[in-house]
N, C-alpha and C positions, 0 to 999 in steps of 0.2 A: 401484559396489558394490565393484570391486576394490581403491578406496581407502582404504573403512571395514576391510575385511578386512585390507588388509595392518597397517593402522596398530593394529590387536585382534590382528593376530598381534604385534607389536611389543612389545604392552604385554604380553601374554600369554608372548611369550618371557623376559620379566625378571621379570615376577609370579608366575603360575601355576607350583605348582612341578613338576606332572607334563610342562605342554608346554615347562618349562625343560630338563627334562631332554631332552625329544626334541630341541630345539634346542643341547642343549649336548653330545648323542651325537653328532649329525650331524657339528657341527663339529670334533670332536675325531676322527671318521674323516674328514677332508679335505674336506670340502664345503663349496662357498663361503658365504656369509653367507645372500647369497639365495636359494640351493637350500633351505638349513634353514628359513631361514621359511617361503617356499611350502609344506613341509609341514607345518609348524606349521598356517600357512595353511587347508591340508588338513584336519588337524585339527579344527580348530575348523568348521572345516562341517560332518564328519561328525558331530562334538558336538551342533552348531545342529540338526539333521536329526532324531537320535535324541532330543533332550527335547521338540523338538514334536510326534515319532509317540508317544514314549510318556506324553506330557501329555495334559489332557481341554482341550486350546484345540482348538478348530474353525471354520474361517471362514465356513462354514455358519451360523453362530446370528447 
């Protein structure tokens, strides 16, 4: 799982432009590459989390 995520934050740090920017704050205050992405990273989970609680998908049906 940790490798699909990172490679979605990857593509997401050069695509997306709002998690470009978290990726390209981070690194202009001094954090290494790999700190920005893990919260990129982060990011995008809590993204993943909130359109499934607030979509009508349920694993129930």
């Amino acid at each position: 799982m940790r490798r699909h995520l990172y490679m979605a934050a990857l593509v997401a740090a050069r695509g997306h432009p709002q998690l470009k920017g978290v990726y390209q704050r981070l690194r202009g205050r001094g954090k290494p590459a790999k700190v920005a992405l893990a919260a990129v990273m982060r990011k995008l989970v809590v993204l993943m989390n909130h359109l499934l609680r607030e979509s009508d998908f349920s694993l129930a049906k």
